[in-house]
Structure formats: C-alpha cells, structure tokens
C-alpha positions in Angstrom: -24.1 -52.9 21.3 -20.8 -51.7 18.9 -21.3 -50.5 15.3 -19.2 -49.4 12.7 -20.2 -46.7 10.5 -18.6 -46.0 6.7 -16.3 -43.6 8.3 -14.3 -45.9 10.3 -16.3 -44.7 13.8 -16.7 -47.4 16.2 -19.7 -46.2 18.2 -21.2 -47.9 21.4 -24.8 -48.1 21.4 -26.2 -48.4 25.4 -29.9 -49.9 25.2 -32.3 -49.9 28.6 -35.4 -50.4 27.5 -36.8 -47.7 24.9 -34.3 -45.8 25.6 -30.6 -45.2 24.4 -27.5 -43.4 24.6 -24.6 -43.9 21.8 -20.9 -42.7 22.5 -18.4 -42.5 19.9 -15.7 -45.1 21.1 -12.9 -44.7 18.5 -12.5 -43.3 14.7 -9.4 -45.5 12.9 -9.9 -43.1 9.7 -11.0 -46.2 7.6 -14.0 -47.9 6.6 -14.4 -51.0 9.1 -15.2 -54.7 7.3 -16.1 -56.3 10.7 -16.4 -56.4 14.2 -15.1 -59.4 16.3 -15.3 -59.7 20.3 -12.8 -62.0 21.9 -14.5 -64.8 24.0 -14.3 -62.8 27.3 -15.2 -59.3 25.8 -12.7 -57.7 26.9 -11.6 -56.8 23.5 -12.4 -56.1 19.6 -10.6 -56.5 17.0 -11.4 -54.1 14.3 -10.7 -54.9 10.3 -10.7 -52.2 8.1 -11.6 -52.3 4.1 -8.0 -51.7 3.5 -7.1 -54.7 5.5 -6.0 -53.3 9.2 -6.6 -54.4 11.9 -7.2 -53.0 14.9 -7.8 -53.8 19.0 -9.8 -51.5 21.2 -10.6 -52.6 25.1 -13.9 -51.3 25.4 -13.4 -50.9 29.3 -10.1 -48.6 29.0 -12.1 -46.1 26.4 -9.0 -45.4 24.8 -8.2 -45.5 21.1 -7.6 -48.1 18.7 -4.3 -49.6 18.7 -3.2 -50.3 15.1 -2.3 -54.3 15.5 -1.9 -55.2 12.0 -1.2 -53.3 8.8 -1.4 -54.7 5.3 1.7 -54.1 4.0 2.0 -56.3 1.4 -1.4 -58.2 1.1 -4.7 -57.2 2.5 -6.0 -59.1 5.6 -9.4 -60.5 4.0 -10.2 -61.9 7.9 -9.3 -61.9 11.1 -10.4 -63.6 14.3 -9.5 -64.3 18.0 -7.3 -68.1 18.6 -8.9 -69.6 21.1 -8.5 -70.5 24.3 -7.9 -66.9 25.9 -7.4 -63.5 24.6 -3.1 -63.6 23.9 -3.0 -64.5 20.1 -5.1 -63.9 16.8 -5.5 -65.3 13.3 -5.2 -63.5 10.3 -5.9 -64.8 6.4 -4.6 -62.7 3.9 -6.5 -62.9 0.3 -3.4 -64.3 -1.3 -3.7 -67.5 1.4 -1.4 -66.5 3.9 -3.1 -67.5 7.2 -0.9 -65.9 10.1 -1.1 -66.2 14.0 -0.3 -62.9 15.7 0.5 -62.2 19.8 -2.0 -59.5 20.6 0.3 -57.7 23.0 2.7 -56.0 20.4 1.6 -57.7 16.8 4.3 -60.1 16.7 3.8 -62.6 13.9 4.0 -65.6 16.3 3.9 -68.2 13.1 2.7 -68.5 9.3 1.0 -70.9 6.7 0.5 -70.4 2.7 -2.3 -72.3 1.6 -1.0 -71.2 -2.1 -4.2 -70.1 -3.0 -6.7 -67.2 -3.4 -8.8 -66.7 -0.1 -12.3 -65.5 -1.0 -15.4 -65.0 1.7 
C-alpha cells in the first residue's frame, strides 16, 4: 500500500496480516494531490498541489524523478496512456490536455480544449 502524507512523503505501507511495516519511499518537498499506478505497477506517477509531477519505480527505491513541472499552468491531473507504461497524459486547469514520453518528459503532442478544467 503507498500513501502520501501533507509533506509530500510517499511512504510504503507492507500489510501481512495484523502486522505492518511502513518505509519512507521518497519526499518531493510538496504536498501530493494523487497517487496513480501505471497498469503494470511498475511505476507512480506522483502530482503535487503545485501541479508537478513526478515518477517513482517502486522496485529501484530510488527517488522521485521530477517529470513535469508547472511552469506556466498547474497540471490539475495526470494519468498513465494506455496500452503500456512509455507515455502519460496531463490536463492543465486552463484546458491544455498534453501527452508526455515518460522516459525524459518530452511533450510528445498537445490539445486546448479552450476552456477551464475543473475536477
């Protein structure tokens, strides 16, 4: 089980039973929005209030790499494209849906729905 704490902490919560043990995994120094597990778990992409986002593969236990960084508009959502783990979607809160490659953040391509995105 991952959580997210306030604090930006990803911690990973391992449950056997009544018992547990929780690691810290990574801390990206800002509040994380949500938590979303590409189709084969081998990665999370983590959104921050302030509208990064993140990748962390929870089997290398390394940190967070910093895929996407709001630089003009906060990233209101993001989520895996499926099939396979190579490209994500992003919608921006000013309607800007964006598909990004995974490997190095590339903007792969881009859409304005020219209107406010609300959840």
């Amino acid at each position: 089980l991952y959580f997210s704490a306030q604090e930006g902490i990803l911690f990973f919560y391992h449950i056997k039973g009544l018992q547990y043990e929780m690691k810290i995994c990574t801390d990206v120094l800002q509040p994380i929005s949500s938590l979303i597990s590409s189709p084969d778990y081998t990665v999370l992409l983590l959104v921050t209030d302030q509208g990064t986002v993140y990748t962390y593969k929870p089997a290398h236990s390394g940190e967070a790499v910093k895929l996407l960084d709001a630089s003009r508009s906060c990233f209101l959502a993001a989520d895996f494209l499926t099939p396979g783990n190579k490209y994500c979607v992003s919608v921006t809160i000013s309607g800007e849906v964006q598909v990004w490659l995974l490997e190095d953040g590339t903007c792969f391509s881009k859409l304005n729905l020219d209107t406010e995105v609300h959840v």
